[in-house]
Structures are given as C-alpha cells and as structure tokens.
N, C-alpha and C positions, 0 to 999 in steps of 0.2 A: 513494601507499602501496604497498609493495612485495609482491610476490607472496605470497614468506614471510613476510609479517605473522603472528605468532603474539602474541594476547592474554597481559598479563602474567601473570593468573590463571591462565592455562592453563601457559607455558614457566615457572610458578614452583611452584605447586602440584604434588606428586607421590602424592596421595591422593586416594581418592574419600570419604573422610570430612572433608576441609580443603572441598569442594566447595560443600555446602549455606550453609553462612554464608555464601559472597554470590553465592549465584547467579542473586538477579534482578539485580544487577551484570552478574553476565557474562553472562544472557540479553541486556541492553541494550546491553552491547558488542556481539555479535553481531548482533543487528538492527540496530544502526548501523552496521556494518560491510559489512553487506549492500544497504544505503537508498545508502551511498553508493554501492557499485556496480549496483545497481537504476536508478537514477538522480542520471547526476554531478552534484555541484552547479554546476562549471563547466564549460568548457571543450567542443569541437565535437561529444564522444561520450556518451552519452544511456546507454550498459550498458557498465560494466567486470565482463565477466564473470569474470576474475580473481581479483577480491571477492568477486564472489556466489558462485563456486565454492570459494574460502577459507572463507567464512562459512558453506555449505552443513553442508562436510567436519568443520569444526569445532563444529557445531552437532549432528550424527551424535555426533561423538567425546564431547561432553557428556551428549548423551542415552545412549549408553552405560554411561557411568561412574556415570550416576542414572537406573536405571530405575526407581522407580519415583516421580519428579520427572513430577506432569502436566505442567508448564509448559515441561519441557525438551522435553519432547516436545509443546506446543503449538506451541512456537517452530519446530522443527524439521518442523512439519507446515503450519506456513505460510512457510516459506522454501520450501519445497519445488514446492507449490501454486501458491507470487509465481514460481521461477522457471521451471515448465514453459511458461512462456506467451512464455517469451524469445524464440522464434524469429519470434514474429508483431507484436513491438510495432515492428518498423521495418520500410517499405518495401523493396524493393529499390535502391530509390535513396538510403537512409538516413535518410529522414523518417518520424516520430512517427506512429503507428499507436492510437489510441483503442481501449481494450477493443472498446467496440461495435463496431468496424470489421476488427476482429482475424481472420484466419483461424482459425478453432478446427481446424479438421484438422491445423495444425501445433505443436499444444500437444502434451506431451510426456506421453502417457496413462499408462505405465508412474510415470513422477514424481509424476503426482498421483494415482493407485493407494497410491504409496508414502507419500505425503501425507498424504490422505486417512484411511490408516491409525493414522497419529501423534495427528491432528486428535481421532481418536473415544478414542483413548487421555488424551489431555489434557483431554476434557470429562467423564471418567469421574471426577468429583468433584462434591462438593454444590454450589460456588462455582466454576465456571471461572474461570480466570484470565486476564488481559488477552491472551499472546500464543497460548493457546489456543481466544478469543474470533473474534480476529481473522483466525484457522486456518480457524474456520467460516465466518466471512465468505469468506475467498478460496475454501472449499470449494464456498458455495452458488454460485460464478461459475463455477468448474470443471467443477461436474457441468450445468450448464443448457444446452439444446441450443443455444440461441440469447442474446442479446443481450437481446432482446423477450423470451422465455422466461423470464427468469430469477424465480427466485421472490423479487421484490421486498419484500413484505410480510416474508418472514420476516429478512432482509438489517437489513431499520429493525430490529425486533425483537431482534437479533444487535446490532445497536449501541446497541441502549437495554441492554442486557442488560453490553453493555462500558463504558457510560458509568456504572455504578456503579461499576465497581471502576478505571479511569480517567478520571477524568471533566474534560476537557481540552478546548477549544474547539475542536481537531483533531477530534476523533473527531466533537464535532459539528457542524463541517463535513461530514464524510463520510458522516454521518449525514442530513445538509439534500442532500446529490447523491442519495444510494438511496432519500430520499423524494419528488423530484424525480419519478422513476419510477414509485414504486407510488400515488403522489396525486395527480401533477402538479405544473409549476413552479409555480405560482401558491402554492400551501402551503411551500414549501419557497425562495422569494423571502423571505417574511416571516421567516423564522427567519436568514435572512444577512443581513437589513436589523439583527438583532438583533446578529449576532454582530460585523457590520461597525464595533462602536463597541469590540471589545475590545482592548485594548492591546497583548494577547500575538499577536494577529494581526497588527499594523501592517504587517511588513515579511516578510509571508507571501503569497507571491504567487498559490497554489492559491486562497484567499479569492476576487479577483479574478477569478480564471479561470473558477471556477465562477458566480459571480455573473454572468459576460457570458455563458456559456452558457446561463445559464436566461434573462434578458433577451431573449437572442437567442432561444431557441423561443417565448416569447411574443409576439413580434414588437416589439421596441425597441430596432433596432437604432445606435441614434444613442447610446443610453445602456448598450449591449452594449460599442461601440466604447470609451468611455471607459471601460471595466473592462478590455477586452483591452489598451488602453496602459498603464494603471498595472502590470496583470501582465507587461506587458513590462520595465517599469522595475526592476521587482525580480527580473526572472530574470536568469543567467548563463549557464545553459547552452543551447548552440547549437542542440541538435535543439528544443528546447522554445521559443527567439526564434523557429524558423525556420517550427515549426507556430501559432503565436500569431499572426506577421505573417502568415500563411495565411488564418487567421478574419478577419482585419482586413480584408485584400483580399476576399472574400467579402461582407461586409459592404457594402462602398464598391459 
C-alpha cells in the first residue's frame, strides 16, 4: 500500500457535515489501515510504520473535522496509545518483542499523554463505544508501571464492557489472555477450549497461540507444542514464524 494512501471518504468528501453518515466506516478503515501496519500480515517485516503514521495523521484530521464525535476520538486515542510502544516491540536484532518483555522506558510518554487525552474524551458518553473501549484498554497498559503491575482486573472488566457493543469472538479471545492474568490460566484455558470450536476462528492463528501459551505456563508442554505448530501454519508473516519457532525450541 503506498504511502499516499488516502481513504476515498476522505480524498472525496469536502465537508464536515457529508462526515457523520459514515463514520464508523471510515473509523474501520482507519483501524484497518493501521492493524496492517501495526502488524504485516505477510512478509519478513512485523511494523510498516508508514501506515501507522498515515493512519495516525489521518485519524487527527478526522477528529478535527468531528469534535465532538466520541468515537473519533476513541479511535484516535487508541492509535496513539498502540503506537507509542513502537520502539520496544522488536529487538535490536529485529525479533518480536512480547508486551511483557517490552522495555517501557522506550515508549513514547508525550504520545500517550496525547492519547490518553483523546481516550477520556471518547468515554465522556453514557455508552462508550467500541474504539473508545479499546482506547482504555491500551490505556490501562500505558499508564502500568510494569507488566506484573498492570491492573488486570479492570482490563477483563474494559472487555466485558466492549463485548456488548462488539461482541465477536476476537475480543473474546483477548478477553480469555487478560483473564489469564488477573485468574490464572487454568480459568481462562476453559473459555478457549470454548471458543476453539468457533468457526469464525478457524483460520485465525492468535487462537492458537494463545492457547499454547497458556498450556505452556501450566506445564503441557507436548500439547503447547501442538498449538505453537498449528499457529505456525496459519501465520505468514516473518517476525511472527521466527518468534513461534522460538517457543517451539524452548519447549523441545
């Protein structure tokens, strides 16, 4: 996708009153536009930050033109949030970096100030909405001093809170990871044994992956291994094969 990628809503539209009729449209372009450079789906590089900083800039110029749009500014306070953390998710050697394992000194504190900001703005309504939701979630990882720190319990809470108003077997996966932590794996295996039979998951490879990390901290490792290979089957991109076969060797 090229730099100057400009959404058609945006290079077509010339009002801020043509805006509202589809802008959770163009909120989901923009998130999609950033997911892909957050993380490629193929190929050997893991951040095109070219996207994220398209998707950022354009996500500004929207919430501009609708101030007083929570959600434009949810969106805008969790792009923000997802990308001050950029500098720490890959090694020096260009291998995959785990939140947990993240340097946080090199998160970008002015960004998620600016974030942060957007985030309280977009929950300033009766019903938050989805990408204001998920604003708070990257929020409560930003402001935690630590890993271990983080305040787990309300994170579940923030996702039961986003699984009314999207309520999608993604979000509860991600939901069964942060519960993982505030309960332990043991509660949060039986919810992905659940989800493991859903169809729209088949050929979603995060399922797997998570399923072998919890496996693995409870000690099974022979049936971690069989989840870290299926997650391998369905990945494509490079940095993501190359931290999987990591776990695997580990394992063995």
């Amino acid at each position: 996708m090229p730099l100057n990628f400009t959404p058609i809503w945006l290079s077509t539209w010339t009002t801020a009153a043509e805006l509202p009729e589809r802008l959770d449209s163009a909120l989901s372009t923009l998130h999609l536009l950033f997911s892909t450079g957050h993380t490629a789906p193929t190929g050997d590089q893991l951040v095109r930050d070219d996207l994220c900083d398209r998707a950022v800039d354009l996500a500004r110029t929207l919430a501009a033109l609708l101030p007083s749009e929570p959600e434009a500014r949810g969106l805008l306070g969790l792009l923000l949030l997802t990308h001050a953390r950029r500098a720490s998710r890959l090694d020096e050697a260009g291998r995959l970096v785990l939140l947990e394992d993240q340097d946080r000194g090199l998160w970008d504190q002015r960004m998620i100030l600016e974030g942060l900001r957007h985030t309280v703005d977009g929950l300033r309504v009766g019903t938050p909405g989805r990408f204001a939701l998920q604003a708070a979630i990257a929020g409560a990882h930003a402001v935690a001093p630590s890993f271990a720190e983080t305040d787990w319990a309300r994170v579940v809470h923030l996702y039961d809170l986003l699984l009314t108003v999207e309520p999608s077997p993604v979000v509860e996966l991600n939901r069964a990871a942060a519960l993982s932590f505030a309960a332990g794996p043991g509660e949060a295996l039986e919810l992905l044994d659940r989800l493991s039979g859903d169809p729209r998951l088949r050929a979603y490879p995060y399922l797997h992956a998570v399923r072998a990390d919890l496996l693995r901290r409870v000690g099974r490792p022979a049936e971690a291994s069989r989840e870290y290979e299926a997650a391998l089957a369905l990945t494509a991109n490079g940095a993501e094969r190359e931290f999987l076969h990591g776990r695997l060797a580990d394992l063995a």
